[in-house]
Each structure stands twice: as C-alpha cells, then as structure tokens.
C-alpha positions as CSV (number, residue, x, y, z in Angstrom):
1,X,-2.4,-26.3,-1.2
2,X,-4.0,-23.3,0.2
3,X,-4.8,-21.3,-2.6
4,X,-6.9,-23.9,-3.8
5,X,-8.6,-23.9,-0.3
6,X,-8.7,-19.7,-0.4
7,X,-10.5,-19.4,-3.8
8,X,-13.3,-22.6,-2.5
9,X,-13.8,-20.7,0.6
10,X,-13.6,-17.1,-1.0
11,X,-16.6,-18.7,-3.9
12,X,-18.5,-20.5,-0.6
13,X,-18.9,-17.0,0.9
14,X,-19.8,-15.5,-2.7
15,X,-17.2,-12.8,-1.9
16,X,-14.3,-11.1,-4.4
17,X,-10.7,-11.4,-3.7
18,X,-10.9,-7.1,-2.3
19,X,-13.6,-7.8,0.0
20,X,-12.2,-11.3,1.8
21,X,-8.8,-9.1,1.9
22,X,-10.5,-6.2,3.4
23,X,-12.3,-8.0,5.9
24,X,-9.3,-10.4,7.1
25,X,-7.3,-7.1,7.6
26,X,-5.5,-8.1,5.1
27,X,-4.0,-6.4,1.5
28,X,-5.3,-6.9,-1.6
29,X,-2.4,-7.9,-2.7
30,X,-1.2,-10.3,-0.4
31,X,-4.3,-12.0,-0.8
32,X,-4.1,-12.7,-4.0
33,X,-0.9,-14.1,-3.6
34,X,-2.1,-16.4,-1.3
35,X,-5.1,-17.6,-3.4
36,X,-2.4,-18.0,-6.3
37,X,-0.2,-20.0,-4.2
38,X,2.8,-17.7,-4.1
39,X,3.1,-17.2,-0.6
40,X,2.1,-18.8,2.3
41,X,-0.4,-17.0,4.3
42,X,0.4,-15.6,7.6
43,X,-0.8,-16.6,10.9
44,X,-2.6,-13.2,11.2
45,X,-4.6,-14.3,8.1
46,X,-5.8,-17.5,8.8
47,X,-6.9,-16.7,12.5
48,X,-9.3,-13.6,10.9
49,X,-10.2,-16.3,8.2
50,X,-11.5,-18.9,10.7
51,X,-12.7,-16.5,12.9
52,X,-14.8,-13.9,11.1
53,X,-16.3,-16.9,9.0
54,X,-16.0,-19.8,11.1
55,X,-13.9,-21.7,8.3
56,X,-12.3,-25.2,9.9
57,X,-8.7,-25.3,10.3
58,X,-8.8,-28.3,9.9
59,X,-9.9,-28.6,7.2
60,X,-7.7,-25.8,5.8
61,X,-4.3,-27.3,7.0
62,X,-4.7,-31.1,7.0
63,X,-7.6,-31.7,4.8
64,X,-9.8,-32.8,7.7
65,X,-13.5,-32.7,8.2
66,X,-15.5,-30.1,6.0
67,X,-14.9,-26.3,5.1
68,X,-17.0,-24.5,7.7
69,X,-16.9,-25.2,12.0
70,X,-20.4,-27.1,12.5
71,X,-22.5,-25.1,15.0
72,X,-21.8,-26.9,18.0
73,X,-18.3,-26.0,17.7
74,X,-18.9,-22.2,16.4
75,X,-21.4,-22.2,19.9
76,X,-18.4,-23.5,21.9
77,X,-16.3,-20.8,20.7
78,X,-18.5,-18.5,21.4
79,X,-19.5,-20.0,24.7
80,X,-15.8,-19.9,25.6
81,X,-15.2,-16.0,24.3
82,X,-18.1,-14.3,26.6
83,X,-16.6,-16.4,30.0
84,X,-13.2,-15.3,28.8
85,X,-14.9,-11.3,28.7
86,X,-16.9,-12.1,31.7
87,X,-13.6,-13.3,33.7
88,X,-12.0,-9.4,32.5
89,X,-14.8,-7.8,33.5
90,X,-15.0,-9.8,36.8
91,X,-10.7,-8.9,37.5
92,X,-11.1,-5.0,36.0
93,X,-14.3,-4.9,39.0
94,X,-11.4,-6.3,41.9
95,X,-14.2,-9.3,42.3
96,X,-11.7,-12.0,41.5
97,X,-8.1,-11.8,41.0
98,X,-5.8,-12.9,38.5
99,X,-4.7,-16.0,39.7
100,X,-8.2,-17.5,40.1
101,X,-8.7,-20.4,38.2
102,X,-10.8,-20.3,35.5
C-alpha cells in the first residue's frame, strides 16, 4: 500500500528515489525498500515525509482526502509551530513558567 503512495508522491515532487531519501534523513536503501513495498516505513520517515513536503497522512495511511495538506491546514501547522517556539523562548526568558497553560 505505501509503496504505491511513495513512488506517486516521490513523481508529484519530480524528485529520484536518492534525493527523497536524502532529504527525509533517510537511506537510500531503505527507501527503496519502502517504495518497493518490502518494508514498512518507519515512523521517523513518514513524519519528515509529511513534514518537509506537507504530504497528508491521511491520505497516506487510510486513503483519505488528497496527496498534499491544503493551505489552510499547512498555515495551521505552521501557525501552531512559531507559538510552540514563542512559548520556549517566553520559559528560556523566566517570563512564563512551565506549567502555564498554553
């Protein structure tokens, strides 16, 4: 199921088997494995897939909704990642504690 997924994705973003391996920190190798359905890929792989190319999970594991995160979601992300930085900055300055609620 996911190698078929891997290898529309890989096409999509008009990238070869080495770069989409080198760019998910992930081998060559166990790449291509993936894409050729030998192994499963690991939880590492798929969170540097959706993540550095905004692919839908989704989509990827239950076949729902399309290949790519629309924007309003890839702007939520986002939206959510810089308070998340903000709220370290924020605790690493003593200006709010730990324990605050978000």
């Amino acid at each position: 199921m996911y190698g078929k997924k891997l290898h529309e994705i890989r096409k999509k973003l008009n990238l070869s088997q080495e770069e989409i391996a080198a760019q998910t920190n992930t081998s060559y190798r166990a790449y291509t494995s993936y894409e050729r359905g030998d192994r499963k890929p690991s939880f590492e792989f798929l969170e540097n897939l959706v993540n550095k190319y905004n692919v839908n999970l989704n989509w990827l594991i239950a076949n729902s909704g399309e290949p790519f995160k629309s924007q309003d979601q890839q702007n939520e992300f986002f939206k959510n990642e810089i308070l998340s930085e903000v709220r370290k900055m924020l605790i690493s300055e003593g200006l709010i504690n730990k324990t605050t609620q978000q």
